[in-house]
C-alpha positions as CSV (number, residue, x, y, z in Angstrom):
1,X,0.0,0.0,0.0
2,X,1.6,3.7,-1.1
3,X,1.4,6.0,1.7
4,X,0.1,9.5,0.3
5,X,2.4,12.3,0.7
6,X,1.1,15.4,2.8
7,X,1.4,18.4,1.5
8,X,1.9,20.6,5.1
9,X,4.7,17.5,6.0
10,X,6.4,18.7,2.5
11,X,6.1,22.6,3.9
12,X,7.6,21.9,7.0
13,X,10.7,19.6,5.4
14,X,11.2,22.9,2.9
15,X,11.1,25.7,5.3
16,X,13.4,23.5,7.8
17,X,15.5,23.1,4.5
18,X,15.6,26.8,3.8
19,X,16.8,27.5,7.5
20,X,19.5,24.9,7.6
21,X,20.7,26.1,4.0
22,X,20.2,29.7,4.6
23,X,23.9,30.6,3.9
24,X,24.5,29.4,0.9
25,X,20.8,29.9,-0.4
26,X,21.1,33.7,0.2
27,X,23.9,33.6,-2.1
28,X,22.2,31.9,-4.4
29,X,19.8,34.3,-4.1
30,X,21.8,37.5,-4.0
31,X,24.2,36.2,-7.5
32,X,20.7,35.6,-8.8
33,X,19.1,38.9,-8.7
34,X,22.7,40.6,-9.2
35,X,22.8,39.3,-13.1
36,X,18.9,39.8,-13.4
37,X,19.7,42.9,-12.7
38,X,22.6,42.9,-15.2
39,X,20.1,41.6,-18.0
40,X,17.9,44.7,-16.9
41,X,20.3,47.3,-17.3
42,X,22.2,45.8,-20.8
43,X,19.1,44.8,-22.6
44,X,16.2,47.5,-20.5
45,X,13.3,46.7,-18.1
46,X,11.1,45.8,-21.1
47,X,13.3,44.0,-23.5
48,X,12.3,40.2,-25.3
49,X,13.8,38.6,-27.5
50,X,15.4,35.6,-28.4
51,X,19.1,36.3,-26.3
52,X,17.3,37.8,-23.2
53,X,15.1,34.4,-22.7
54,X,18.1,32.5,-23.5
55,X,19.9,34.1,-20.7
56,X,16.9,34.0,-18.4
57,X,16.8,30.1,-18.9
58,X,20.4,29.8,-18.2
59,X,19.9,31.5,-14.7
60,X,16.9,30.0,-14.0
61,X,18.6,26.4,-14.8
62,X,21.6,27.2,-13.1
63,X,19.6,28.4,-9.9
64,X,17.4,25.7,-9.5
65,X,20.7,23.1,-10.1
66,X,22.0,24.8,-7.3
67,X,19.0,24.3,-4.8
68,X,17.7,20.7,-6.4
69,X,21.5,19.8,-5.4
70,X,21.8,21.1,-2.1
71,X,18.8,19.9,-0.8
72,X,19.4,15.6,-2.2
73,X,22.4,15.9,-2.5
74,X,23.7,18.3,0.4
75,X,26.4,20.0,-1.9
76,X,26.0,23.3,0.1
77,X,29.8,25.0,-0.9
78,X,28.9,28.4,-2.9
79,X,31.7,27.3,-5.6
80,X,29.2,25.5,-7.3
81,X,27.2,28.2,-8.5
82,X,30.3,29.5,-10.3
83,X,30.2,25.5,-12.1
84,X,28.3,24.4,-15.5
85,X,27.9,21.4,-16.2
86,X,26.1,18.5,-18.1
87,X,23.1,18.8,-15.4
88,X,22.7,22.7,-16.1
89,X,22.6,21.9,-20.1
90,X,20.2,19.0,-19.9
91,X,17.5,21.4,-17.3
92,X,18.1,24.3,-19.8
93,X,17.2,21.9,-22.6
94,X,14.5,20.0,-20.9
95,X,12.7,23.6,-20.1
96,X,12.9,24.9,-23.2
97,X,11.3,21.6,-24.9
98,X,8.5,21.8,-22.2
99,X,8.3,25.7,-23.6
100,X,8.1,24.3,-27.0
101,X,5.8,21.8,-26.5
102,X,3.5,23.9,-24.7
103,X,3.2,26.6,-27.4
104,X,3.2,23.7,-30.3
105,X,0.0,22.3,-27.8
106,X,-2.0,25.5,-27.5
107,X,-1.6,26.3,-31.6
108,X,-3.2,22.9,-32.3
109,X,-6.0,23.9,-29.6
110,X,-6.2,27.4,-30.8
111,X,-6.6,26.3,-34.1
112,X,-9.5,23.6,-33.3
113,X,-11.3,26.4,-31.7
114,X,-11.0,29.0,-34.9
115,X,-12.5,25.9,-36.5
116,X,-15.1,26.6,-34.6
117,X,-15.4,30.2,-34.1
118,X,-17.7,32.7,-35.5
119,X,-16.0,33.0,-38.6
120,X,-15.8,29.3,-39.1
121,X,-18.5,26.6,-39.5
122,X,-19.8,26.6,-36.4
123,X,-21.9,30.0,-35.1
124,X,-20.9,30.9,-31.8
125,X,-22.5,33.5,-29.8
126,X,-20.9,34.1,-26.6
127,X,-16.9,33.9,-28.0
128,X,-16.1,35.6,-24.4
129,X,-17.5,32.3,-22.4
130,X,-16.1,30.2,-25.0
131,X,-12.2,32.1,-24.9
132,X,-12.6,31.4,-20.7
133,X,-13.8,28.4,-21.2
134,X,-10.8,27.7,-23.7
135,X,-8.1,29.2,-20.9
136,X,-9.5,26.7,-18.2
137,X,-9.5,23.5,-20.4
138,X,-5.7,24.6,-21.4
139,X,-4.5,25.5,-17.9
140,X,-6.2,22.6,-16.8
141,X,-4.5,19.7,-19.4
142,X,-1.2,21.9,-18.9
143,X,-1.2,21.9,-15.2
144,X,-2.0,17.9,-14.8
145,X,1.0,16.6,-16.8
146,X,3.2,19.2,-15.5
147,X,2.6,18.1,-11.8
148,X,3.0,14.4,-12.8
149,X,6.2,14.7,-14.9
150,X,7.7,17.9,-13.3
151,X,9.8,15.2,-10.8
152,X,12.1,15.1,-13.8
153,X,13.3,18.5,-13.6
154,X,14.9,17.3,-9.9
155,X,16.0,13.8,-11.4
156,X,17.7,16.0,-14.0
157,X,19.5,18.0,-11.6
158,X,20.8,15.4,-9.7
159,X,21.8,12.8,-12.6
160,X,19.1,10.2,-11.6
161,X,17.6,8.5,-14.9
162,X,13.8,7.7,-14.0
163,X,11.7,7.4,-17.2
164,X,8.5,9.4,-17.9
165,X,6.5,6.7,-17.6
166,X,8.3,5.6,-13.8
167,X,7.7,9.3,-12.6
168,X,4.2,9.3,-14.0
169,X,3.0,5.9,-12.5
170,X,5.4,7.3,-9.3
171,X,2.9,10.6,-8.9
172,X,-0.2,9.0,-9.7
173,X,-1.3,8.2,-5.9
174,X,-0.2,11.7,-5.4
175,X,-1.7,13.8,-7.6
176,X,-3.5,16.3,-5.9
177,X,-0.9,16.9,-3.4
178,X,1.6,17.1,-6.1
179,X,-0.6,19.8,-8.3
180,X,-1.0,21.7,-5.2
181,X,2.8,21.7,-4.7
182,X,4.3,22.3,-8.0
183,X,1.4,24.1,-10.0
184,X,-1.1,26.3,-7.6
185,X,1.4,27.0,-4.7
186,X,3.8,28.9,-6.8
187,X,1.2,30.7,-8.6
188,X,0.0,32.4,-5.5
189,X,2.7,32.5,-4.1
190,X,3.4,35.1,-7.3
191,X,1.4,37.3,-5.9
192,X,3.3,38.8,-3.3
193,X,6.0,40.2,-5.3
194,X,2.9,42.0,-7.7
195,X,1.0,43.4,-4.4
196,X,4.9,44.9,-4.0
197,X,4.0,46.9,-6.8
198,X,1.1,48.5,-5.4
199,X,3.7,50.6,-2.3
200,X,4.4,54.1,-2.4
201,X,7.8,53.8,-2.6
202,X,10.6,55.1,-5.3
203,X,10.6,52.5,-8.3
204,X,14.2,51.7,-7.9
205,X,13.4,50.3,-4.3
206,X,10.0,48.7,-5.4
207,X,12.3,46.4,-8.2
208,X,14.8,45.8,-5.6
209,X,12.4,44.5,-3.4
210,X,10.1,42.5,-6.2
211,X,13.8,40.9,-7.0
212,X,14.4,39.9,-3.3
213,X,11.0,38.5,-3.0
214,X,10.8,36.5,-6.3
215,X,14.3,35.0,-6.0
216,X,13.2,33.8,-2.3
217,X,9.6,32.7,-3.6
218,X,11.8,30.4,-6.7
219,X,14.1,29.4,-4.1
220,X,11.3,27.9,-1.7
221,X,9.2,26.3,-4.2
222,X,12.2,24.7,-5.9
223,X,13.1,22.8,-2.6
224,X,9.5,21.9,-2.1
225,X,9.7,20.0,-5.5
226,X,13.1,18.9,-4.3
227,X,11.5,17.4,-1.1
228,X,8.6,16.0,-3.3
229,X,11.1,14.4,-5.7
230,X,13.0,12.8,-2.5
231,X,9.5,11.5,-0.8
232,X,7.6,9.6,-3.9
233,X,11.1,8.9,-6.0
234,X,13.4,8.1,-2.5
235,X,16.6,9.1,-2.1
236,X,19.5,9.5,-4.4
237,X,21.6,6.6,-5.0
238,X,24.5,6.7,-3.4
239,X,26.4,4.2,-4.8
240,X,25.4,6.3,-8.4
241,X,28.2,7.7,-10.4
242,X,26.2,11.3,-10.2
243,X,27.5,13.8,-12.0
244,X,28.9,17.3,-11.2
């Protein structure tokens, strides 16, 4: 019988994990914003672009190699956030196939429902409940794969090979614990760096602050899929050759 995983249990382990690894996760935290802050001031507040989401996926990567690692694998020295290795390449590359797979899903959708839209066969007369209607049904299908394969992103990090088909049959008692974890947590969690925004305060303070909050915010949620990962998956093998 699988005992389910609880989801205040997983809170606890992560905020006692972001205590113990305090040090080094402020560090992480501070080179973080430092070179978003860098990206701001080459490339402006508002730039886009193909090199400015590269870069942002390289940071991101990096940072979440960094905490995925420290947590199951308790490599805690700072000189690792100044490494890049073959775990860095294969989370960049894994994110941006999820990226591209998302966006090749919702044009197929999209398309289906143009099909179907007032200027196709199909009358329609209420395209605003049908457009919500089209947002839920996406976030929804989105949301439910990504909380039963996003355990890969953590396998990834610490050079543990678990198939898609292990991690989803892993999650599967799990689910709504999981989707809770990985999927609506961090999105409301989001929130707090936006009500930032709302504070009467000088805009160079207000992005300083939004920084601070959202690198701590990624920080925390990456060790709660961490301590997800080591709960359903187990822990890392030591006797496996991991890689640095």
């Amino acid at each position: 019988m699988v005992i389910k995983i609880n989801s205040l249990a997983i809170h606890k382990l992560a905020e006692r994990t972001f205590i113990e690894n305090l040090k080094p996760f402020l560090f992480f935290a501070g080179l973080f914003m430092v070179l978003s802050l860098l990206v701001e001031v080459i490339f402006g507040p508002e730039a886009d672009g193909f090199v400015v989401n590269v870069i942002e996926y390289v940071l991101y990567a990096k940072l979440a190699v960094l905490v995925h690692r420290s947590v199951l694998l308790n490599e805690k020295d700072i000189i690792h956030a100044f490494k890049w290795g073959f775990p860095e390449v294969i989370y960049m590359l894994a994110m941006i196939a999820v990226a591209i797979a998302i966006a090749a899903f919702i044009s197929v959708i999209t398309m289906l429902l143009l099909m179907i839209s007032p200027s196709g066969s199909v009358p329609i007369s209420n395209p605003e409940i049908i457009s919500v209607v089209f947002f839920v049904l996406i976030f929804g299908i989105l949301a439910y794969f990504g909380a039963r394969l996003a355990l890969a992103f953590p396998s990834i990090a610490i050079g543990q090979s678990f198939t898609l088909n292990e991690l989803w049959n892993k999650t599967k008692p799990h689910t709504l614990t999981v989707f809770w974890l990985i999927i609506i947590f961090p999105i409301l969690a989001q929130l707090v760096p936006a009500v930032i925004y709302f504070l009467p305060l000088p805009e160079w303070l207000l992005i300083a602050l939004v920084l601070v909050m959202y690198a701590v915010i990624v920080i925390y949620c990456i060790t709660l899929m961490s301590h997800c990962y080591q709960e359903i998956m187990g822990e890392p093998d030591s006797d496996q050759d991991l890689p640095q």
